[in-house]
N, C-alpha and C positions, 0 to 999 in steps of 0.2 A: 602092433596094437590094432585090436579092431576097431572099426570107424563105424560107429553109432550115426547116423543124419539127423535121427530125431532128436538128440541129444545135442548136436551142432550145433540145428536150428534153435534149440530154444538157447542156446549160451550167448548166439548173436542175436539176438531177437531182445534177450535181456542188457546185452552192451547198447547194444541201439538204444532202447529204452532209458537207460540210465542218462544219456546224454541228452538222448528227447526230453528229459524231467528241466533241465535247465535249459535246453535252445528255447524250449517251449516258452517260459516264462520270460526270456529275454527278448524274444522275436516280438511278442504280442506287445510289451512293454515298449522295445523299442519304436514300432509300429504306432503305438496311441502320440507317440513322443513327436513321429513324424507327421502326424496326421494335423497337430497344431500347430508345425512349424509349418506346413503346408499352407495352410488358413493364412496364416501371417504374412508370407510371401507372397501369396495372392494378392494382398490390399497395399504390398509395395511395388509403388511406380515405380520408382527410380532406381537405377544401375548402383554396382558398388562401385566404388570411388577410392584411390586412382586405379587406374586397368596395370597394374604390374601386382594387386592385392587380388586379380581374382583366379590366377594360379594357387597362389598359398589359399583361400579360401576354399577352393577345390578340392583339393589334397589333404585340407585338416577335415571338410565332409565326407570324404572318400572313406577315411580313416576311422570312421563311426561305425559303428559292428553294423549288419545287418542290408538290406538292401534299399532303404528307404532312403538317404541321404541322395543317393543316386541319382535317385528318380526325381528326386527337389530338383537337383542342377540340372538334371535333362529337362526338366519343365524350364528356370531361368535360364539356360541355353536356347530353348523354342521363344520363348519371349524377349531373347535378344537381352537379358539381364547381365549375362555373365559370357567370357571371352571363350574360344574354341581351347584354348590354352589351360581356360580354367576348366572346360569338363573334360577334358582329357585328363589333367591332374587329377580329378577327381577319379576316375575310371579305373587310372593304374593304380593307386593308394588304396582301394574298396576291397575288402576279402570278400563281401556278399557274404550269404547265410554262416559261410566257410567259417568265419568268425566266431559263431556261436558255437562250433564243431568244438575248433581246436580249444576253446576256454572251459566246455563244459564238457571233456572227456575225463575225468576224474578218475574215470575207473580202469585207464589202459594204459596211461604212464603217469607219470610224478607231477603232481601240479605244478612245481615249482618248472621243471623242464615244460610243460606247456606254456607256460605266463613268460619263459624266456623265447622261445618260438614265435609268441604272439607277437610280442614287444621288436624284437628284429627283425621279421616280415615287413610288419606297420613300419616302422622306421625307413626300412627300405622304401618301401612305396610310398609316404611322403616323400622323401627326400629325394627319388625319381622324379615322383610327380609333378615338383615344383620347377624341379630345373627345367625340364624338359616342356613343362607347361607354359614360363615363362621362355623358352626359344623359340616356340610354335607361333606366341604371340610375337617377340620383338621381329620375327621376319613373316610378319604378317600372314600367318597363313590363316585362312577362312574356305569354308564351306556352307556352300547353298542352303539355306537354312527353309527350307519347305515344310508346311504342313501338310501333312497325309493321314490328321485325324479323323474329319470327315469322311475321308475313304474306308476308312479303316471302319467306323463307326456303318458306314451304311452296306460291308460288305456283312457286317456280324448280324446286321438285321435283314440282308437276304438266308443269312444262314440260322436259322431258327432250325432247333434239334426237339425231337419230340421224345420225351422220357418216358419209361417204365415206372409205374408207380411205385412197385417194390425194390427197383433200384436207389430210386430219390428216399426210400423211408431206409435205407442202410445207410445212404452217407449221414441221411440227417441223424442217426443212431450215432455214425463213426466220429461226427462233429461232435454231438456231445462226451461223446466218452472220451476222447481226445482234450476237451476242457476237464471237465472232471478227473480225469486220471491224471493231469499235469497238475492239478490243485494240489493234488493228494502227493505228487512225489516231490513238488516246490518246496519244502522244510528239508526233506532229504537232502535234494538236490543241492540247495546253501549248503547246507552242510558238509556236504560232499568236497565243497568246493575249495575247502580250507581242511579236509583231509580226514573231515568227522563223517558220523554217519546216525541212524535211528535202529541202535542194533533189536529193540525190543520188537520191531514192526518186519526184519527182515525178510523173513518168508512173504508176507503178503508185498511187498513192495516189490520180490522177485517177479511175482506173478502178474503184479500190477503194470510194472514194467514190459512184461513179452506180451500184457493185454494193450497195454501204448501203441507198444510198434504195431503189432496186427493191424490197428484201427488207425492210424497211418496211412501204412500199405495199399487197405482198400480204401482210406477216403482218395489217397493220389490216385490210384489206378481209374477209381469212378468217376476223377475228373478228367484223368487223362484219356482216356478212353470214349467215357458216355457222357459226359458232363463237361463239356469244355469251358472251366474258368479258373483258371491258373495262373495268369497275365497278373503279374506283379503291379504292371502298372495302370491301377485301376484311376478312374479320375472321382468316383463318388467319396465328399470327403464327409463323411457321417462314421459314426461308431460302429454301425451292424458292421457296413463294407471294411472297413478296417478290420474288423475281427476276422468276419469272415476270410478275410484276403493274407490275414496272418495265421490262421486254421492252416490254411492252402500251402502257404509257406514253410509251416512244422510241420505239415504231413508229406512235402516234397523235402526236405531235407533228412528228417527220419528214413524213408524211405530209400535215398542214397547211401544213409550212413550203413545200412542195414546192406544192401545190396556189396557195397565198400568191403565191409566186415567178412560178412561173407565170401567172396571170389577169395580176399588178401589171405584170411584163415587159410581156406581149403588149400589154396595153392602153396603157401607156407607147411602148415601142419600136414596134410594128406600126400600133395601132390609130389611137392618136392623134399621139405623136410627142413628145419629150421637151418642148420648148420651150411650146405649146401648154398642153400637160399641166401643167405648170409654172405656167405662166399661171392656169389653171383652180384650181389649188389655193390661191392666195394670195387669189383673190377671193372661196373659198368657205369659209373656216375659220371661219363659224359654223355653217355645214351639217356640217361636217366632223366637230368636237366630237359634234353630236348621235349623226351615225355611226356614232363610233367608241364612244360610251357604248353606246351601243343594242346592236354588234357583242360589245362587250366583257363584255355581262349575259348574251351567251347560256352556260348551264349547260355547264360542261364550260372549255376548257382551248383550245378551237380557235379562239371569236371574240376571246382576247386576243393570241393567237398570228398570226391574221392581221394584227389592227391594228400589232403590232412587226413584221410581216414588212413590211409598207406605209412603217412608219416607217424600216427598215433598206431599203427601196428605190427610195422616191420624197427627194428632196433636199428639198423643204418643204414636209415632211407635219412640221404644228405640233403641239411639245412640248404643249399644252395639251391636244389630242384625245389625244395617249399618255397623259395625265395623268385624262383622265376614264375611258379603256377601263380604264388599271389599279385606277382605284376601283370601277367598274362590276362585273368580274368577281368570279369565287369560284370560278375553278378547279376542280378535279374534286371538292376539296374538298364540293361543294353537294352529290352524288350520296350523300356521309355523310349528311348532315345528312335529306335528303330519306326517302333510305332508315328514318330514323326520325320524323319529322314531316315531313309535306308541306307545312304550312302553316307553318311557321317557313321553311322550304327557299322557300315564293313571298314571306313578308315580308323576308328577307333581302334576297334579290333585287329588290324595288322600291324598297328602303329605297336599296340603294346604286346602282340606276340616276338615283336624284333627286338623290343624294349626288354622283354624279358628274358631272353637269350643270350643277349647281349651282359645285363647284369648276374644273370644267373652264372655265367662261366667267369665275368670278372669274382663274382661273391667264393665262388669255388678255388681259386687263385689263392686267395686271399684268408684261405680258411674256414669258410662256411660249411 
């Protein structure tokens, strides 16, 4: 078979897309959602009450699609609200962005095999996250709880970046088209999601879609690059910064899925060949686990997001490696936490890469 590129890209450009029509509207929604629970926990003084509730409270916000719950408990963990016990439950319980991947992949396997993936990850990661949250607390373990927001704050205003005017008038394009084109695939997208679809509109929703991800692509790269503001964890709690901060969010996850799609495709399809490939992954699913924990710890929102894009692409990529990448992670969530302690931000992070290894070869055992 000859191997078309042009033709590649625009198939993974439109799976992207298709998923970006529902991360999109989930992210920003769940975002507005956290933005007033934000507000509220601001004007609460008091601690929750008794301290063996604030494991399970952790672990049930951990469990909330997206990155924003996270970042609540890394602020009431800085203000001393909630127990070291309970933001670590929250941590390993959290898929991050991952969440919105695996529910609104519609178009690459069977919904019903998604909503069962989603459901058993989650589960796993509460029910990590409580025990293990509430062990950390009964044998007291704590961490120096330092502010380094000021720091943090005064190093971003030595660091003032000077833009290109024609750069800043593309993202602000990419930003809007990004709103706009997710309005327009949001009917689809529902629909999609229960296994319908808007067959009269198809052709333009194709296009509409591989115009999504493009305008993605370069609003992430123009932050990543030229535009540094990507930082999940912003503290302005107003609606623009909320939008905007969730824009930043669906065009860093798009982004991923796309890039995901891409490598798993070619190296599947072109490189190696389905069958082969196939072969390769049932003889190595204890290398595989390690993998996908080790991918899944990286900071940020993207190494969980590839291992579900692997999951949603390859046919026996084993529930147990999706089961240690989602303990593994901490979402963008981590970038709160760090932003005020860095070393709570690296103990987190090894705690639940052993955590996830650990479970992930028991889940395998055991038939996952």
């Amino acid at each position: 078979m000859r191997f078309n590129l042009w033709t590649f890209c625009l198939e993974n450009l439109d799976a992207a897309g298709a998923i970006a029509g529902y991360v999109s509207i989930s992210i920003i929604g769940f975002a507005l959602i956290s933005l007033v629970a934000k507000k509220r926990i601001k004007n609460n003084t008091g601690n929750f009450k008794p301290k063996w509730t604030h494991p399970l409270i952790g672990s049930l916000m951990g469990a909330i699609p997206g990155c924003g719950a996270t970042i609540i408990v890394a602020t009431l963990y800085k203000n001393k609200k909630i127990s070291f016990g309970g933001l670590l439950a929250s941590f390993i319980s959290t898929l991050g962005e991952g969440s919105f991947v695996l529910l609104g992949a519609s178009n690459e396997v069977d919904i019903s095999g998604n909503l069962k993936a989603y459901v058993i990850i989650t589960l796993f990661g509460l029910i990590t996250g409580f025990i293990f949250g509430i062990a950390f607390d009964i044998f007291g373990f704590k961490s120096e709880n330092k502010n380094q927001q000021e720091i943090i704050i005064e190093n971003k205003n030595l660091a003032k970046i000077k833009h290109n005017n024609s750069i800043l008038f593309i993202k602000k394009m990419a930003f809007y088209n990004i709103i706009i084109m997710s309005i327009f695939l949001a009917p689809g997208s529902i629909m999609a999601f229960w296994g319908g679809g808007i067959n009269i509109i198809s052709n333009i929703t194709y296009w509409v879609s591989i115009g999504l991800s493009c305008s993605c692509i370069i609003y992430f790269l123009i932050n990543k690059f030229m535009h540094h503001n990507t930082d999940c964890s912003h503290n302005e709690d107003n609606f623009k910064s909320t939008l905007s901060h969730a824009i930043n969010d669906v065009a860093m996850v798009v982004y991923y899925v796309f890039i995901g799609l891409f490598v798993a495709n070619f190296i599947i399809e072109i490189l190696v060949g389905p069958e082969k490939f196939n072969a390769w992954m049932t003889s190595s699913t204890y290398l595989i686990i390690l993998l996908a924990a080790v991918i899944g710890a990286i900071p940020g929102c993207g190494g969980m997001i590839a291992v579900i894009v692997a999951f949603i692409t390859i046919t026996d990529f084993p529930m147990a490696a999706l089961i240690a990448a989602g303990i593994a992670t901490s979402g963008d969530g981590i970038f709160a936490l760090i932003a005020e302690n860095k070393k709570d931000g690296l103990i987190i992070s090894f705690i639940g890469l052993i955590l996830a290894l650990v479970i992930g070869y028991l889940a395998l055992i055991f038939g996952f």
